[in-house]
C-alpha positions in Angstrom: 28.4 2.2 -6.3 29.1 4.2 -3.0 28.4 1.6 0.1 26.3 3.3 2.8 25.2 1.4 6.0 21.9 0.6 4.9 22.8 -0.1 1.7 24.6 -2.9 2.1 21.7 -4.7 3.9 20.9 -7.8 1.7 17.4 -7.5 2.1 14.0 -6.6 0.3 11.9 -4.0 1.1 12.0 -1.1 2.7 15.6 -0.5 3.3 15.9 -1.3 -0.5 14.9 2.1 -1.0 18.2 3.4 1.0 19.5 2.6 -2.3 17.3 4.3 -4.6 17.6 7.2 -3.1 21.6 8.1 -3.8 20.1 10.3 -6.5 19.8 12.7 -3.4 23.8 13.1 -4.5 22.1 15.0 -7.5 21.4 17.8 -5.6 24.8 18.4 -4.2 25.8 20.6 -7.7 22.0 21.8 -8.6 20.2 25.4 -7.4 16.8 24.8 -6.3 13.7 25.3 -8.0 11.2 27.7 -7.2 8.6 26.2 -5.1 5.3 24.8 -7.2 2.1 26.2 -6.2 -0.8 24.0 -5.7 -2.9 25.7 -8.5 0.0 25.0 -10.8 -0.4 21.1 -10.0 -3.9 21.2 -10.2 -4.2 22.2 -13.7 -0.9 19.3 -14.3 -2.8 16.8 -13.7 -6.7 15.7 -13.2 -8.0 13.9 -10.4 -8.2 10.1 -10.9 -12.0 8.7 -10.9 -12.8 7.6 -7.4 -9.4 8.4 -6.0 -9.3 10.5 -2.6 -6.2 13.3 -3.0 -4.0 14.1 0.2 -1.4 16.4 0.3 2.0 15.5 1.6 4.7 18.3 1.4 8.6 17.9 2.4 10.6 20.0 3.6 14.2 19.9 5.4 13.4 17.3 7.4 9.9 17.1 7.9 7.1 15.9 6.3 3.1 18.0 6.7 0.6 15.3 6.1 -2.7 14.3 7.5 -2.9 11.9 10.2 -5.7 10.0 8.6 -6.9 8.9 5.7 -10.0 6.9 4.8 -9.0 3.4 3.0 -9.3 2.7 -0.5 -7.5 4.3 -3.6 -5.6 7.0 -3.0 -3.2 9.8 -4.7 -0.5 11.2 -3.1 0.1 14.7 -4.1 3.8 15.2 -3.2 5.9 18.3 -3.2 9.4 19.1 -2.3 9.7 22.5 -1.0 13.5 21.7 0.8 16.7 21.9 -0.4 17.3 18.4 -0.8 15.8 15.7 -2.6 13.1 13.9 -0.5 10.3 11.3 -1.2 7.9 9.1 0.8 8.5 5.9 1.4 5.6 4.4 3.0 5.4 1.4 5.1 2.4 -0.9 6.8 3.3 -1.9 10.5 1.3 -3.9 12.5 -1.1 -2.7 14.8 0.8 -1.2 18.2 3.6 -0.2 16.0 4.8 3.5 16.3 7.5 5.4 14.2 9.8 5.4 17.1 9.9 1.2 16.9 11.1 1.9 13.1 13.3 4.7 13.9 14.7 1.7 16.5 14.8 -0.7 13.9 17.5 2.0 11.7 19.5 2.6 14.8 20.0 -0.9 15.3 20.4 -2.7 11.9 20.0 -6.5 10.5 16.9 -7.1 8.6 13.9 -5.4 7.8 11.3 -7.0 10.4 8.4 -9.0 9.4 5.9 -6.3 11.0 6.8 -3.6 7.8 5.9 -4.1 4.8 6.8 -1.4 2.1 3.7 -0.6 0.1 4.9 2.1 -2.3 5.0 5.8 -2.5 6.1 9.3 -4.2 9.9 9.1 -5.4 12.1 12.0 -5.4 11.4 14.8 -8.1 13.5 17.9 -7.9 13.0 20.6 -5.3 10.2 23.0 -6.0 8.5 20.1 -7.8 5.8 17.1 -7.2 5.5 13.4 -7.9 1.7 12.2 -8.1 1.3 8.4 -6.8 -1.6 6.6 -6.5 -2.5 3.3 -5.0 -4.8 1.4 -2.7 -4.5 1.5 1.1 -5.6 -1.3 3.1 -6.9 -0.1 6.6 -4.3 -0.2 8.7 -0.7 1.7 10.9 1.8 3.3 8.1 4.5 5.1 8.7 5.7 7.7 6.0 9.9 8.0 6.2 12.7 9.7 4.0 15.6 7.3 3.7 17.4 9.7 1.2 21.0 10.7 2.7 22.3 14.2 2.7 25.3 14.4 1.0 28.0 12.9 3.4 25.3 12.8 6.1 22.6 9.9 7.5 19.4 9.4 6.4 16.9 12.0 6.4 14.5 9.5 8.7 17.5 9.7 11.6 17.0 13.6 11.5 13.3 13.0 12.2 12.0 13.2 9.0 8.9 10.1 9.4 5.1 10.4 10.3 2.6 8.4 11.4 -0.6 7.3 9.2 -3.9 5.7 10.1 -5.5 4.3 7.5 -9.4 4.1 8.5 -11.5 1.4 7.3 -14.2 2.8 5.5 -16.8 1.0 2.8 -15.4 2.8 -0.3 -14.8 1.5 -3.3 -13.6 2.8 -6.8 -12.5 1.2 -10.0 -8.7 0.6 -10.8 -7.5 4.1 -12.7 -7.3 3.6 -16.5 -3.6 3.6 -17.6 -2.6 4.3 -21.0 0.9 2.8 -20.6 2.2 0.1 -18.5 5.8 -0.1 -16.9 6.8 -3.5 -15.7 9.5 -4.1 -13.3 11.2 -7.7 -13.2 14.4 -9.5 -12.3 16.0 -7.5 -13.6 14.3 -5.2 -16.4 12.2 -1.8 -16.7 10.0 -2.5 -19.7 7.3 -0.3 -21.1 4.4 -1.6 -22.8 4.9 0.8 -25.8 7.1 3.6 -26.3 6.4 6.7 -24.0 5.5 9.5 -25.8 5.8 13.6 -24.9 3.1 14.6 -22.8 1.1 13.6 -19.7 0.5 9.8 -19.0 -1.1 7.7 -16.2 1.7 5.0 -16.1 0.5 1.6 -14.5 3.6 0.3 -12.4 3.3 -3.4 -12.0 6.4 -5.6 -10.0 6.6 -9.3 -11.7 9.8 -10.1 -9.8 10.2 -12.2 -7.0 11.8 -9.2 -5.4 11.0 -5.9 -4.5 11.5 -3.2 -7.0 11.6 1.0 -7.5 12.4 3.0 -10.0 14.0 6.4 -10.4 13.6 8.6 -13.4 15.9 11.7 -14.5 15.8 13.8 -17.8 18.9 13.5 -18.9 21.2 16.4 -19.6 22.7 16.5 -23.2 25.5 13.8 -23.9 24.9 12.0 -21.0 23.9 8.6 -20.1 22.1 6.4 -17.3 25.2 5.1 -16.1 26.4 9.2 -16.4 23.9 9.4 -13.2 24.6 6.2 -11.1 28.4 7.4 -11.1 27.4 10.9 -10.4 25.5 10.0 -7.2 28.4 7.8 -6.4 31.2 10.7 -6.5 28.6 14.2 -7.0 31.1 16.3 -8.2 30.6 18.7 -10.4 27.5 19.4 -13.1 24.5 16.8 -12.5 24.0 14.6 -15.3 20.2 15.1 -15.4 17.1 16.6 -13.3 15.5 14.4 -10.8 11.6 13.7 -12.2 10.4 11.1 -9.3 9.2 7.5 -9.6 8.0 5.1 -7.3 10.2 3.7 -4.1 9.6 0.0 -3.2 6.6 -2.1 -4.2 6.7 -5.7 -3.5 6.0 -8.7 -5.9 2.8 -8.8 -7.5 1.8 -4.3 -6.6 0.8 -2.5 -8.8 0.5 1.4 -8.1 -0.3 4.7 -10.7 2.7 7.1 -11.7 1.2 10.4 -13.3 4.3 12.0 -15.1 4.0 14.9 -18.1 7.3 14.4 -19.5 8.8 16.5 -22.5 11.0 15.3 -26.1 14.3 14.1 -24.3 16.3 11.3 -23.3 15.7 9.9 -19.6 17.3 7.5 -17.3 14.8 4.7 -15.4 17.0 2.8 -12.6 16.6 0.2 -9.9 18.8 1.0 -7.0 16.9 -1.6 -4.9 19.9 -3.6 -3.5 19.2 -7.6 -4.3 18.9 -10.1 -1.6 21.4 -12.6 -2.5 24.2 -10.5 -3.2 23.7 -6.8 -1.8 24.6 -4.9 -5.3 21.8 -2.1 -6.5 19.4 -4.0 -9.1 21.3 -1.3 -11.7 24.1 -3.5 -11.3 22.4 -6.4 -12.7 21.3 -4.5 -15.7 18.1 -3.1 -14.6 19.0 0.8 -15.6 17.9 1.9 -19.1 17.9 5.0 -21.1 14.2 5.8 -23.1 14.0 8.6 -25.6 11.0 10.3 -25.7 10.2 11.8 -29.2 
């Protein structure tokens, strides 16, 4: 795989996602969607029981998102209306931390510090789309970054694209959402809990490894393979091998976070570009990449 400077950090967490996000190579050869209107995604997918829905929409390189939000479970209700691929990486500081100590932290390098902790977010669907995420917030300082790279460029974060959070504490509570499938990620495996079907699904996303995990999902294009798309964002040129439909960036060991996907008959790609902490490569590169066929 193409070495970038944050990828080659042998470290969990939240620079992990540097990795995952080289599917932002995907866009180099694809035309942007047309932008997805909010009553379009409203009748995609219900509400989850209990679960307070914010709005967080990308653009090129910005992010427009509340400033607070009240703790407890909460969806994410992302949409790309940029050029490029974005998602949201989200990340708990401690308190007194500011998005300008993380911006600091990318300028300089080394290791993620203990103060951040990745908690999960939206990954990257295709422009003029939306990935819904849902998961519970502990009261508390986030900061929301893109680490995706524009082709040949930095990391959307170092063109400004991060936003502070506050996280409230607040006395609501609400029951876990009801899954009807269950994706596990390991050391090093994606495995469903039975075979995903056409149609819309609340996917449970639960890490058992001992290291951080994401995954990445495409619909493949006809003839091509997983690996198809890990070489394509490698060397993007020409055709992309499939269409970017989102995920989940970075949880840690033991998370588990809510994935609401509507996915047609097809053959998709589900990788781990997570780079491992004892020898740097993407998780892919240790087998954790995987082609499903939806029928």
């Amino acid at each position: 795989m193409q070495k970038r400077s944050l990828m080659n950090r042998r470290t969990p967490g939240m620079l992990a996602a540097a990795a995952s996000v080289m599917s932002a190579a995907l866009l180099g050869a694809q035309p942007a969607a047309k932008p997805a209107t909010a009553s379009r995604f409203a009748a995609r997918f219900a509400s989850l029981p209990g679960a307070n829905v914010i709005s967080v929409v990308a653009s090129d390189y910005a992010f427009d998102m509340p400033a607070t939000v009240p703790a407890g479970l909460t969806t994410i209700r992302f949409s790309n209306k940029g050029k490029e691929l974005h998602h949201v990486y989200l990340v708990k500081v401690e308190k007194g931390k500011k998005p300008d100590d993380v911006l600091a932290f990318f300028k300089a390098g080394g290791p993620p510090p203990k103060w951040m902790k990745p908690v999960g977010g939206p990954n990257a669907p295709a422009p003029g789309d939306e990935t819904v995420f849902t998961s519970n917030l502990e009261a508390g300082d986030y900061v929301a970054l893109c680490v995706i790279p524009s082709p040949g460029g930095p990391p959307h974060v170092m063109k400004g694209m991060m936003k502070a959070l506050t996280v409230t504490p607040t006395a609501r509570k609400a029951a876990a959402p009801v899954a009807d499938i269950t994706l596990t990620l390991s050391d090093y495996d994606l495995a469903f809990s039975k075979p995903l079907a056409p149609g819309k699904h609340v996917i449970a996303v639960r890490n058992t490894g001992k290291q951080p995990h994401e995954f990445f999902m495409a619909q493949l294009m006809p003839g091509k393979t997983p690996m198809d798309m890990a070489k394509f964002a490698e060397n993007p040129v020409g055709a992309p091998p499939g269409k970017p439909m989102g995920g989940i960036t970075d949880i840690v060991p033991g998370d588990v976070v809510y994935l609401q996907v509507d996915v047609p008959k097809g053959e998709f790609a589900f990788m781990c570009f997570t780079p491992d902490m004892k020898d740097g490569k993407p998780h892919l590169a240790h087998g954790m990449i995987k082609q499903i066929s939806v029928k």
